[in-house]
Backbone of each chain as nested JSON, in Angstrom:
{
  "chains": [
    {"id": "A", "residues": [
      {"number": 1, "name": "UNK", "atoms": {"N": [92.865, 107.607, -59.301], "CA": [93.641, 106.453, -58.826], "C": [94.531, 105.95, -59.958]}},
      {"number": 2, "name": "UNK", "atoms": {"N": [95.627, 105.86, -59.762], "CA": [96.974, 105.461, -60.724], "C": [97.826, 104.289, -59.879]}},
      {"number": 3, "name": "UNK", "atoms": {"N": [98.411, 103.589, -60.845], "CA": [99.23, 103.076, -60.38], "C": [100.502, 102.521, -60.872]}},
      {"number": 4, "name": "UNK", "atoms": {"N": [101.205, 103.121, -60.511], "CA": [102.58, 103.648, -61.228], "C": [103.452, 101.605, -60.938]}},
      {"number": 5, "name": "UNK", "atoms": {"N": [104.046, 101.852, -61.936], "CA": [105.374, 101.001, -62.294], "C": [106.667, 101.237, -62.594]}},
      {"number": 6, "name": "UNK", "atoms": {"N": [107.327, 101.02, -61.267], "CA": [109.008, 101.593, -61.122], "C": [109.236, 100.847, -61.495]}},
      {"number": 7, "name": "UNK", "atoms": {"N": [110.371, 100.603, -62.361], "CA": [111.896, 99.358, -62.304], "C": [113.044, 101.154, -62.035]}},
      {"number": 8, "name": "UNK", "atoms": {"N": [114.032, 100.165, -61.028], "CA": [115.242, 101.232, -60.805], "C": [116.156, 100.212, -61.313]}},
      {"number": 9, "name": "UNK", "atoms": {"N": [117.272, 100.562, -61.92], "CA": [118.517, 99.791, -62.744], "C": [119.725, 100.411, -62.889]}},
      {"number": 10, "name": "UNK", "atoms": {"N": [120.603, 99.455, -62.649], "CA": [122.362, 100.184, -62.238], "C": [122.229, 100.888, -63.812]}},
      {"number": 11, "name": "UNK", "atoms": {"N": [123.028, 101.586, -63.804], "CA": [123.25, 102.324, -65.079], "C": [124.418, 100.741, -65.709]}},
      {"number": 12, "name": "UNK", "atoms": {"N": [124.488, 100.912, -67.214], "CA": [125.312, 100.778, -68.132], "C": [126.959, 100.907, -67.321]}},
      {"number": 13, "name": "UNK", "atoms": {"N": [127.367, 99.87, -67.234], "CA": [128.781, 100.338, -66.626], "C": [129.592, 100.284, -65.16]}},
      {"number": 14, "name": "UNK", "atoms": {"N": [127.994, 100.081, -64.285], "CA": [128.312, 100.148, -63.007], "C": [128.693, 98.603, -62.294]}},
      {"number": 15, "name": "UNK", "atoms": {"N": [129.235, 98.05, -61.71], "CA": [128.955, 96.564, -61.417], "C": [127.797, 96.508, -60.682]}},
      {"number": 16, "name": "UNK", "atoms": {"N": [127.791, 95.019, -60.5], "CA": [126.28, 94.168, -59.999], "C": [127.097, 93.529, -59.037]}},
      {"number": 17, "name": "UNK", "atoms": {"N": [127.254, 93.947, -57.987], "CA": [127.853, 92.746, -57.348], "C": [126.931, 91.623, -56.727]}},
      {"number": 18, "name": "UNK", "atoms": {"N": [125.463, 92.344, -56.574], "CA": [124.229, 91.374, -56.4], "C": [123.97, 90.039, -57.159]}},
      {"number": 19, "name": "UNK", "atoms": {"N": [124.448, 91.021, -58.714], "CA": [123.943, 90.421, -60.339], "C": [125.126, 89.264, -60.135]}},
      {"number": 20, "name": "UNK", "atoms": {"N": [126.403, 89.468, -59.816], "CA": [127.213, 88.406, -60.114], "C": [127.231, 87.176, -58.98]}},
      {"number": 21, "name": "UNK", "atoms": {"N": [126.58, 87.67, -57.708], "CA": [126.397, 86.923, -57.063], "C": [125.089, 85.632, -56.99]}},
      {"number": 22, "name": "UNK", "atoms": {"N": [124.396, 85.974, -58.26], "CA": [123.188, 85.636, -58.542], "C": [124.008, 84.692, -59.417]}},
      {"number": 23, "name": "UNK", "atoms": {"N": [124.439, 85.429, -60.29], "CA": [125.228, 84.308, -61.011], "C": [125.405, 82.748, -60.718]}},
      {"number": 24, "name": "UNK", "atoms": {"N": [126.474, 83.183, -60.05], "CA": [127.562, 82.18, -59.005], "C": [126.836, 81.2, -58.666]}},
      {"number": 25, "name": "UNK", "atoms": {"N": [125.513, 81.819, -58.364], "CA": [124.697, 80.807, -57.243], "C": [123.685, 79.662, -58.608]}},
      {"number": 26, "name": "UNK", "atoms": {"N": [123.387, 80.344, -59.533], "CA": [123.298, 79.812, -60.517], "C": [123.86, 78.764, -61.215]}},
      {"number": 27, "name": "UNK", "atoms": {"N": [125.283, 79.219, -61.442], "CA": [126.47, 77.995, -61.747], "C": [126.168, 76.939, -60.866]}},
      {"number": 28, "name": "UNK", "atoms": {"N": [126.394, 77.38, -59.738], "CA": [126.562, 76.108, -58.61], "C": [125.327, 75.21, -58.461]}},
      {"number": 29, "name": "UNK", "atoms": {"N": [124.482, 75.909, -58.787], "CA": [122.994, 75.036, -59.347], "C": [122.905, 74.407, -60.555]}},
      {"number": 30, "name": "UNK", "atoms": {"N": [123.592, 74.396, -61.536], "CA": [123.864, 73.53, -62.611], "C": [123.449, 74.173, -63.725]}},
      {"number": 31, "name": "UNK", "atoms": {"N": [123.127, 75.999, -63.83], "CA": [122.26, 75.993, -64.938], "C": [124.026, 76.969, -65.295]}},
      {"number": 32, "name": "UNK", "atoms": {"N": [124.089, 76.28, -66.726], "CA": [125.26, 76.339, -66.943], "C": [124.78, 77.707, -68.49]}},
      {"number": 33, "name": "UNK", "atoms": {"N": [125.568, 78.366, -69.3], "CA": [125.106, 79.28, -69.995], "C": [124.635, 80.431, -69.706]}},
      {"number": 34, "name": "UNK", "atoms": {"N": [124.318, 81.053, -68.372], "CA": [124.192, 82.235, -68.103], "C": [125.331, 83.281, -68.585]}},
      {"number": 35, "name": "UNK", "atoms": {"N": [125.055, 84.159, -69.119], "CA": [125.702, 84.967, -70.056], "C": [126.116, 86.45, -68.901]}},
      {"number": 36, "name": "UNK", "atoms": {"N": [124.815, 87.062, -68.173], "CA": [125.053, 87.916, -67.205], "C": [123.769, 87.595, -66.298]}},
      {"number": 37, "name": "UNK", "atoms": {"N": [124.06, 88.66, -65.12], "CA": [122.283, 88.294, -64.724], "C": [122.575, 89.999, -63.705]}},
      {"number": 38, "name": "UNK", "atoms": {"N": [121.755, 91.18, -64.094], "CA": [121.621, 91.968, -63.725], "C": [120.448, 92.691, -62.613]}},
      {"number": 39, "name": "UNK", "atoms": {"N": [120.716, 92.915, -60.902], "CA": [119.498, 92.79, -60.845], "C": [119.112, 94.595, -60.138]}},
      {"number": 40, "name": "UNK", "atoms": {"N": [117.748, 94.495, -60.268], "CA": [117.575, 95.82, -60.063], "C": [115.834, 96.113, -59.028]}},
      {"number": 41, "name": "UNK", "atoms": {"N": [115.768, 96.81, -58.892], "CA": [114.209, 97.229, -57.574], "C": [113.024, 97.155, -58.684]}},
      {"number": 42, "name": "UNK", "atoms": {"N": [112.136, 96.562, -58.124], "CA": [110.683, 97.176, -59.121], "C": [109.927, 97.844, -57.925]}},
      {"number": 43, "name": "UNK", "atoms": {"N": [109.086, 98.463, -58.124], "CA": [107.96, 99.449, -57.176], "C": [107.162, 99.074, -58.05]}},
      {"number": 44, "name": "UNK", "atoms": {"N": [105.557, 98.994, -57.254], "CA": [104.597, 99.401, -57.717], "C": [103.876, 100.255, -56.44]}},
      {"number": 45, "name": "UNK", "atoms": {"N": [103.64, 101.297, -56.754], "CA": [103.001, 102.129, -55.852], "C": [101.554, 103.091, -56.199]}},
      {"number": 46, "name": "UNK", "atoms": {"N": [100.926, 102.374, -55.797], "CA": [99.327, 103.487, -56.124], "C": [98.758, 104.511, -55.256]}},
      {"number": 47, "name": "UNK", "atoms": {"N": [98.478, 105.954, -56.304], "CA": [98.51, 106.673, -55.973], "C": [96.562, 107.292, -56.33]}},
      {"number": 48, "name": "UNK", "atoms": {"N": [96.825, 108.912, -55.057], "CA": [95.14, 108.962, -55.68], "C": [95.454, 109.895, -56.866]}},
      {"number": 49, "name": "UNK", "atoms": {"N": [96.006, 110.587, -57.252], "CA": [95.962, 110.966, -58.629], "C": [95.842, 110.22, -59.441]}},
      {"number": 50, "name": "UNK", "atoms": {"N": [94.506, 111.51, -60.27], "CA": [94.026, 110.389, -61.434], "C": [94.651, 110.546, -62.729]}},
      {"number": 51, "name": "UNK", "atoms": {"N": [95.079, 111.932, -62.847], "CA": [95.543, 112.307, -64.309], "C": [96.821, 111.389, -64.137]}},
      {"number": 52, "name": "UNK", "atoms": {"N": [97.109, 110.426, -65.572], "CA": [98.365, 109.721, -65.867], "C": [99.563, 110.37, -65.629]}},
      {"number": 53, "name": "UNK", "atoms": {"N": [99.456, 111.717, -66.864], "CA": [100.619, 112.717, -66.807], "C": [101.234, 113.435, -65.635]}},
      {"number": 54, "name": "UNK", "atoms": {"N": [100.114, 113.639, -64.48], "CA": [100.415, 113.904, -63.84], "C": [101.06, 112.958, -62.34]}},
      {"number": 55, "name": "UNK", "atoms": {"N": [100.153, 112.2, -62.374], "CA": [101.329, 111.04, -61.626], "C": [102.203, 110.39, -61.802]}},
      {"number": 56, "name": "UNK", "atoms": {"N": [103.103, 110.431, -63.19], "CA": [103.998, 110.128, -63.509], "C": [105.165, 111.181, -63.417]}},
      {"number": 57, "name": "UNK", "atoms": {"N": [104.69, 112.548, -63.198], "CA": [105.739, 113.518, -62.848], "C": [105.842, 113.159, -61.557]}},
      {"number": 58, "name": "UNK", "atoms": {"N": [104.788, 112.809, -60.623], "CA": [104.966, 113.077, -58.946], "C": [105.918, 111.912, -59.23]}},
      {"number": 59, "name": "UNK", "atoms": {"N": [105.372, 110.803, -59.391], "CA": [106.671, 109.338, -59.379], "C": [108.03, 109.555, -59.914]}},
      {"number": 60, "name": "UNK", "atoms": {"N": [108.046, 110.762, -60.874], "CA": [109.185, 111.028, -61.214], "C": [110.022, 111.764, -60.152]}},
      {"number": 61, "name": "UNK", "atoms": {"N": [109.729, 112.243, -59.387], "CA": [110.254, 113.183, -58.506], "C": [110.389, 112.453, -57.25]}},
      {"number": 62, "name": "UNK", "atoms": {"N": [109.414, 111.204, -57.206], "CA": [109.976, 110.2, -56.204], "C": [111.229, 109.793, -55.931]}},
      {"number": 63, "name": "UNK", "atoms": {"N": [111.314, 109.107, -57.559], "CA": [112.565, 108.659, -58.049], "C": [113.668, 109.414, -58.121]}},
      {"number": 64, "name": "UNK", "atoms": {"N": [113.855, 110.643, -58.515], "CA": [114.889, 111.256, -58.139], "C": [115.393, 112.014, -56.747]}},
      {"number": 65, "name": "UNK", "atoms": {"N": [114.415, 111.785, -56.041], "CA": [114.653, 111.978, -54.375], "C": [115.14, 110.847, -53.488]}},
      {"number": 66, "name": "UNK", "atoms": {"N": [113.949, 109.826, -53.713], "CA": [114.155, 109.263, -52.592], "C": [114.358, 107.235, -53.836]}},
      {"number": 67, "name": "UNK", "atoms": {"N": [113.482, 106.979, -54.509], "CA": [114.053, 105.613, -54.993], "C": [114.912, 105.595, -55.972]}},
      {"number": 68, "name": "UNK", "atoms": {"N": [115.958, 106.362, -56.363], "CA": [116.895, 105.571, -57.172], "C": [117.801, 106.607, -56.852]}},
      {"number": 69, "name": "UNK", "atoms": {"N": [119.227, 106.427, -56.869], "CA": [120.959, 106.996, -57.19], "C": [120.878, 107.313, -58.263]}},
      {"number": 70, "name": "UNK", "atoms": {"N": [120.721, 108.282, -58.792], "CA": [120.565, 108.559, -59.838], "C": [122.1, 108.864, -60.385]}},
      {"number": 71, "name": "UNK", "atoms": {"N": [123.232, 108.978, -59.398], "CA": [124.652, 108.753, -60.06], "C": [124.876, 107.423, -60.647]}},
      {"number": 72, "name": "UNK", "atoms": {"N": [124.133, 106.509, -60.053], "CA": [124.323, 105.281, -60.601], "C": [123.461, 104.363, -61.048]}},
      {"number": 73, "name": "UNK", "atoms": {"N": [122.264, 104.813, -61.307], "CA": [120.548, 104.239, -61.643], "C": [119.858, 104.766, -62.042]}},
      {"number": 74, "name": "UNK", "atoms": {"N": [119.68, 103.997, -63.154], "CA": [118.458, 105.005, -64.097], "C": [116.96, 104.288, -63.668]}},
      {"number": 75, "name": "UNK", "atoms": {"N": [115.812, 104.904, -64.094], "CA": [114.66, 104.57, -63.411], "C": [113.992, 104.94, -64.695]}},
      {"number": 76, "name": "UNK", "atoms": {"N": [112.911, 103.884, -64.411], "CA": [111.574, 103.72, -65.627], "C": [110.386, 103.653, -65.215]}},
      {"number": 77, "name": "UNK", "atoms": {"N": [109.645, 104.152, -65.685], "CA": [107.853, 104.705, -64.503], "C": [106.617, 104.413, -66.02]}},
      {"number": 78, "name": "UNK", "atoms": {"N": [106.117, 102.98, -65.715], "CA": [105.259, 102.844, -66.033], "C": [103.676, 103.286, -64.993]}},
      {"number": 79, "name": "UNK", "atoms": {"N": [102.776, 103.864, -65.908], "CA": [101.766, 104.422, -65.134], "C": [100.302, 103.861, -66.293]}},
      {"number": 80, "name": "UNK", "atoms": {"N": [99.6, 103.171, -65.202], "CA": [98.603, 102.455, -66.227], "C": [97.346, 102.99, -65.161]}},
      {"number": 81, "name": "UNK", "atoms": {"N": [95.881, 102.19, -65.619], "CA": [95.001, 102.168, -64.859], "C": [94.24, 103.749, -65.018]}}
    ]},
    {"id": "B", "residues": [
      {"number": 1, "name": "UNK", "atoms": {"N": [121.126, 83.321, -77.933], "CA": [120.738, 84.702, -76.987], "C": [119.859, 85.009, -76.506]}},
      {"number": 2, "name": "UNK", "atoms": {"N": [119.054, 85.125, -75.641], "CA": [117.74, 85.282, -75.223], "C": [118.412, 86.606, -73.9]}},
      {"number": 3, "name": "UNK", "atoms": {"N": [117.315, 87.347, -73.821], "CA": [117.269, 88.375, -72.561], "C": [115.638, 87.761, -72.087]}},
      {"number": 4, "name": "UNK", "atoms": {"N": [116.379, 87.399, -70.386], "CA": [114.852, 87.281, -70.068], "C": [114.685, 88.183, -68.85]}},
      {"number": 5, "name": "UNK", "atoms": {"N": [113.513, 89.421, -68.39], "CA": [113.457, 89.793, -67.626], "C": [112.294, 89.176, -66.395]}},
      {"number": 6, "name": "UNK", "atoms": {"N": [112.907, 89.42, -65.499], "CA": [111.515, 88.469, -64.291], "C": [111.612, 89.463, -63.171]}},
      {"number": 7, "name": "UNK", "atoms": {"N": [109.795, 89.549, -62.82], "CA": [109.795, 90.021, -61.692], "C": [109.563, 88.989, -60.803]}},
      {"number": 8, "name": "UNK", "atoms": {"N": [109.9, 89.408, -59.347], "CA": [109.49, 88.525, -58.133], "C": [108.806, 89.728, -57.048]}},
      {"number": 9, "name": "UNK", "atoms": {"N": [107.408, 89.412, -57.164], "CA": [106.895, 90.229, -56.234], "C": [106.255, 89.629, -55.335]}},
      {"number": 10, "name": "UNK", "atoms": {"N": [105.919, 90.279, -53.844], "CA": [105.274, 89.33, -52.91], "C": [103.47, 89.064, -53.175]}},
      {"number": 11, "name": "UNK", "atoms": {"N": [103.317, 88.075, -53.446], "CA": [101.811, 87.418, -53.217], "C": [100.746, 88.568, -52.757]}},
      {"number": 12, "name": "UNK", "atoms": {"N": [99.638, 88.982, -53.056], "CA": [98.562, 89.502, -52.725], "C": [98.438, 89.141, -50.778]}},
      {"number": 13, "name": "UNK", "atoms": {"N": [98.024, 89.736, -50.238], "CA": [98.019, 89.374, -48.67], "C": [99.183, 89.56, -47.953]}},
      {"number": 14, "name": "UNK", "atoms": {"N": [100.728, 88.942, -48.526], "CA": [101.54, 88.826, -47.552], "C": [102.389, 90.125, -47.485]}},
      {"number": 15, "name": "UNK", "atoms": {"N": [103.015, 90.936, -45.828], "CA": [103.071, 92.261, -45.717], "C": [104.441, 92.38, -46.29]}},
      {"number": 16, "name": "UNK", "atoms": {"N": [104.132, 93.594, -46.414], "CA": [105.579, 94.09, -47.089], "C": [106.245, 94.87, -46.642]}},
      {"number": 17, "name": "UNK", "atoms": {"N": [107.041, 95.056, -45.253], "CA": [107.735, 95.727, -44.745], "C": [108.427, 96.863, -45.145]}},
      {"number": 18, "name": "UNK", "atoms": {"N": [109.172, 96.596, -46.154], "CA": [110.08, 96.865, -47.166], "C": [109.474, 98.105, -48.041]}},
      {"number": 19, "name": "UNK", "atoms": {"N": [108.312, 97.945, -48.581], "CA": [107.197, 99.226, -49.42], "C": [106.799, 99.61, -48.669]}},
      {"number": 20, "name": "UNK", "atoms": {"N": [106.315, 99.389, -47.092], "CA": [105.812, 100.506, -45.815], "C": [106.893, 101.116, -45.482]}},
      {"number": 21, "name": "UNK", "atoms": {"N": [107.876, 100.821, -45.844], "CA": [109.433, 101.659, -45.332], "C": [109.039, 102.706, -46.344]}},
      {"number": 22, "name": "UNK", "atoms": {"N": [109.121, 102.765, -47.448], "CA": [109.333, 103.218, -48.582], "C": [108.158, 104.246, -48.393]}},
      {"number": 23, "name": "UNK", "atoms": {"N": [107.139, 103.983, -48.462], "CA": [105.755, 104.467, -47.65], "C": [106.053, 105.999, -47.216]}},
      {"number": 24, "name": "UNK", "atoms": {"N": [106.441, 105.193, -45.914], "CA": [106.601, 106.204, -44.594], "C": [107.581, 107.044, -45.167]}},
      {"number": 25, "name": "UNK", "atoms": {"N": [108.883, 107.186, -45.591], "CA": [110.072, 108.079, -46.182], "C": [109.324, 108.304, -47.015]}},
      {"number": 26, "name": "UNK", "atoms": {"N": [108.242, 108.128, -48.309], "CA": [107.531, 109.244, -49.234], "C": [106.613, 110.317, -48.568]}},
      {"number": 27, "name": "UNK", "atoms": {"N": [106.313, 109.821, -47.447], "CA": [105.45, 110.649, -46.736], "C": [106.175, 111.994, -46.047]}},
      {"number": 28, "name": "UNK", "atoms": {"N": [107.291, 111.127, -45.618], "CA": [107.995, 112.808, -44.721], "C": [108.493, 113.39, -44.999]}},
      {"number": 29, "name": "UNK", "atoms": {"N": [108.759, 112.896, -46.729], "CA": [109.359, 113.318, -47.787], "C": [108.279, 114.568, -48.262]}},
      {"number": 30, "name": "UNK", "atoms": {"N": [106.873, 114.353, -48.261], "CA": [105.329, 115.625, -48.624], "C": [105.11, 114.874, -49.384]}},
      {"number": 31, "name": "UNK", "atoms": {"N": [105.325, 113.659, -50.382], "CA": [104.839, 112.847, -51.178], "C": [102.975, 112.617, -50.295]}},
      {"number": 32, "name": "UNK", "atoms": {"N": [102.177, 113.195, -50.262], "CA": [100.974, 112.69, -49.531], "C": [100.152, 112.015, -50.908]}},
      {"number": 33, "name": "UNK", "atoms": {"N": [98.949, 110.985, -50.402], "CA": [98.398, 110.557, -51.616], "C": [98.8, 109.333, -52.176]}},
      {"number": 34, "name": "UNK", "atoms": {"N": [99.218, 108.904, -51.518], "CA": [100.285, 107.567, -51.474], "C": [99.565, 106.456, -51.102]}},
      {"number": 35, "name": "UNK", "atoms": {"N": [98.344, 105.534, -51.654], "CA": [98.031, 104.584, -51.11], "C": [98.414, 103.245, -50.961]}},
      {"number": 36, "name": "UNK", "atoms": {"N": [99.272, 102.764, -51.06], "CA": [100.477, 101.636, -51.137], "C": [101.398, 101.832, -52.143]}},
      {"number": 37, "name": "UNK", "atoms": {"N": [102.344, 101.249, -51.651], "CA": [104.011, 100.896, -51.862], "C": [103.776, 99.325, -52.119]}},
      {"number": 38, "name": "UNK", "atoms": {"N": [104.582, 98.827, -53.075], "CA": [105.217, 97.35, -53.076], "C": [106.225, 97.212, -53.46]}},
      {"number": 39, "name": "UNK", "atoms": {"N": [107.641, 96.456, -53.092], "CA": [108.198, 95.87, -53.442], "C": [109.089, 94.701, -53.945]}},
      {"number": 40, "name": "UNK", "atoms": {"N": [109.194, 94.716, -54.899], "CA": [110.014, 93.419, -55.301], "C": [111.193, 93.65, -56.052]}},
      {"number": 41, "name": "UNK", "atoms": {"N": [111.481, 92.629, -56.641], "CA": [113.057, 92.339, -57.296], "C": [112.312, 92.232, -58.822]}},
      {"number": 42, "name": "UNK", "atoms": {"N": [113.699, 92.486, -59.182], "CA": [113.463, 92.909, -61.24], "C": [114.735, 91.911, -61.601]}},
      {"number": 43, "name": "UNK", "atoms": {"N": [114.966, 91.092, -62.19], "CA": [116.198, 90.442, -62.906], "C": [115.872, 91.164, -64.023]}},
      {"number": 44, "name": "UNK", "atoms": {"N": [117.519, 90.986, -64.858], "CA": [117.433, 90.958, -65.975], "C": [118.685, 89.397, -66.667]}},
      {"number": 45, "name": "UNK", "atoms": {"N": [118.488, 88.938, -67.223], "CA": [119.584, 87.249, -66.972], "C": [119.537, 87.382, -68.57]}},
      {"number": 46, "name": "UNK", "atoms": {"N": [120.507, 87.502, -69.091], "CA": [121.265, 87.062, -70.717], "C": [121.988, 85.514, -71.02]}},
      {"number": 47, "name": "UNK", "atoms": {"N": [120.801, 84.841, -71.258], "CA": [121.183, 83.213, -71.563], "C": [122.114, 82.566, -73.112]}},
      {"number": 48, "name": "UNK", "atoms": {"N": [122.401, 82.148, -73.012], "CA": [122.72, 81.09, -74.623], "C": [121.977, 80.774, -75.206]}},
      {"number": 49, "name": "UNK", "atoms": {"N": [120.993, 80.284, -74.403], "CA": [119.892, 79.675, -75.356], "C": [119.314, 80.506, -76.139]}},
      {"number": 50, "name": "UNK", "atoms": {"N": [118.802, 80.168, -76.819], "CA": [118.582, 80.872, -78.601], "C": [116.887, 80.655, -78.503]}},
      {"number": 51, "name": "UNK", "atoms": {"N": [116.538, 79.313, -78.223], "CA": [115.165, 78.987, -78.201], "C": [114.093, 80.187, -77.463]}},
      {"number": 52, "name": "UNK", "atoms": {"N": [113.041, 80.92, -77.732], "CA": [112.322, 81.519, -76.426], "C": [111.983, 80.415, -75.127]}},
      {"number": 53, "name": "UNK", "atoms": {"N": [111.23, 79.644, -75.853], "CA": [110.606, 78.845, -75.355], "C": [111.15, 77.973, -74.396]}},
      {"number": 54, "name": "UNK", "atoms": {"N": [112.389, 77.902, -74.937], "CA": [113.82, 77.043, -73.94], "C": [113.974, 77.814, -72.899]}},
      {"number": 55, "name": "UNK", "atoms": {"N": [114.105, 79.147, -73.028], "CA": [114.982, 79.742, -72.506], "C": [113.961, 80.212, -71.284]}},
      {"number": 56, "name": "UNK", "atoms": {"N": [112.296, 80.163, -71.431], "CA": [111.451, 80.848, -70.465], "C": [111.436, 79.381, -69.445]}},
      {"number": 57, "name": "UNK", "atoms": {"N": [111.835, 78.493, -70.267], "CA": [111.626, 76.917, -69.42], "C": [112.597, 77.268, -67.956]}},
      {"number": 58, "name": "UNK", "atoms": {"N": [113.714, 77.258, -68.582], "CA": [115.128, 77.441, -67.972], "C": [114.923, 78.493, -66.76]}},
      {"number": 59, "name": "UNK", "atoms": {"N": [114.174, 79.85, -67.027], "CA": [114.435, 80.375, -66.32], "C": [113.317, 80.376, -65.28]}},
      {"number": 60, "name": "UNK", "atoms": {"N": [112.19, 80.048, -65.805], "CA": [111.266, 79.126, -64.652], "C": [111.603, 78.222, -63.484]}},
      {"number": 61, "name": "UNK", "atoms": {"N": [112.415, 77.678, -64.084], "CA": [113.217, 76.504, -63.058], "C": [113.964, 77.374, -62.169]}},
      {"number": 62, "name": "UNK", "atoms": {"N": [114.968, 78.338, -62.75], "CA": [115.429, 78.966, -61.863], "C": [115.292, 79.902, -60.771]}},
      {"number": 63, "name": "UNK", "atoms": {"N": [113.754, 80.465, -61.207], "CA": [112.601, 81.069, -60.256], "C": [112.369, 79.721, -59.446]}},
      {"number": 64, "name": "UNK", "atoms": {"N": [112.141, 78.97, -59.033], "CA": [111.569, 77.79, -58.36], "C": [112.829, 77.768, -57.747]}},
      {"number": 65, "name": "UNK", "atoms": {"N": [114.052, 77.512, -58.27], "CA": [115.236, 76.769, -57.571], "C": [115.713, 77.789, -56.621]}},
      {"number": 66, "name": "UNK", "atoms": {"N": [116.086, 79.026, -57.049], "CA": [116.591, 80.044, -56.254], "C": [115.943, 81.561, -56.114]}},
      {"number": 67, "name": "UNK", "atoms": {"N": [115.316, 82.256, -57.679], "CA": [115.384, 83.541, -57.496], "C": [113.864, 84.137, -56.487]}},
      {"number": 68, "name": "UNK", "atoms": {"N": [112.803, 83.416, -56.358], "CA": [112.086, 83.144, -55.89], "C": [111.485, 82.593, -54.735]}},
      {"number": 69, "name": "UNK", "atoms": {"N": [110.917, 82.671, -53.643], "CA": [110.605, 82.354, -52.63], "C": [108.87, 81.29, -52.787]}},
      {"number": 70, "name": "UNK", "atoms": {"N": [108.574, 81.057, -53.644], "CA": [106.946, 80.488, -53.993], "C": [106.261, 80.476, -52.91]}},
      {"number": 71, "name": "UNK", "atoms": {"N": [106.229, 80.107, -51.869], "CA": [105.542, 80.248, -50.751], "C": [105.115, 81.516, -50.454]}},
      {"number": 72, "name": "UNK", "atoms": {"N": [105.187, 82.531, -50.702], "CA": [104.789, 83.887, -50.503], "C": [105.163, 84.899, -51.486]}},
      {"number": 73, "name": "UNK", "atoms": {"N": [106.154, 84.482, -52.601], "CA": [106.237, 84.973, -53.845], "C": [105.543, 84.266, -55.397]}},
      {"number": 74, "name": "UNK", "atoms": {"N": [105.553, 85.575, -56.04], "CA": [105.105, 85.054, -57.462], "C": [106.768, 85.936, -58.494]}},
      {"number": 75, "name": "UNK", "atoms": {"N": [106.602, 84.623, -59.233], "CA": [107.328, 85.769, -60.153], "C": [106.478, 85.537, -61.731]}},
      {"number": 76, "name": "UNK", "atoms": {"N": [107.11, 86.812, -62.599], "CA": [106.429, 86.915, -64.007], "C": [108.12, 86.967, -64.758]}},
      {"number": 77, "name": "UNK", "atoms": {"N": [107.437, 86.323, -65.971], "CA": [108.736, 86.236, -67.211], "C": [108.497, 86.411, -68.128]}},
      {"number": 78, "name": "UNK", "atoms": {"N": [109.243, 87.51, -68.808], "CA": [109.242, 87.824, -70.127], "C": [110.652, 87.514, -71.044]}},
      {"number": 79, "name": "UNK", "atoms": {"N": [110.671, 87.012, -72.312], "CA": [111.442, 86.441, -72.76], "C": [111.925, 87.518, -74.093]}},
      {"number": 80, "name": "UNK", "atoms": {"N": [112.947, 88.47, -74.153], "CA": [112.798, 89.116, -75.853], "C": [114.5, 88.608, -76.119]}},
      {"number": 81, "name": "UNK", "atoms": {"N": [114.687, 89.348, -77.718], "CA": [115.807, 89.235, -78.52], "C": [115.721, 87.79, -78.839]}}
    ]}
  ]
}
């Protein structure tokens, strides 16, 4: 039993139009100093594989199938437990 | 400068539509072995404030005010740089 920790994240470069809309909504709430605000997916998904190494390849192969664009999102797979 | 990252994930109990989607497409995908999916939202927000301590205040508030749902969400904050 594993249980993996996705974050998926626009790559470096791509816009946020989510992120800037988060913004906006921010300003208009008074919190003034926001610099950027970038936003991106987290997963946590548990799996029955027990070996770490090895459920971090299957999650890896998640991620490049089916949870992240990988033209435009890079992905990070924490695996604890 | 502060980078603060926050998750917002849904509460223990309440369903998650959204990771049973995710679920079901790992499954018909051959992903088998899959005992839950969750999802939530990942910020990442680049403030002015310089303080940590200011800056985890600030963005607490802003989990409460907008990025957050409290009634059926939790979020977590981490504060670096």
């Amino acid at each position: 039993m594993a249980k993996a920790r996705v974050h998926v994240t626009l790559k470096a470069g791509v816009l946020d139009p989510q992120g800037k809309a988060v913004q906006g909504a921010l300003a208009r709430l008074g919190f003034t100093g926001v610099d950027s605000v970038r936003q991106g997916k987290y997963l946590e998904i548990e799996l029955g594989e027990a070996d770490p190494e090895a459920a971090r390849a299957v999650v890896a192969d998640m991620c490049r199938r089916l949870l992240a664009n990988t033209v435009i999102e890079d992905y990070a797979i924490d695996v604890g437990e």
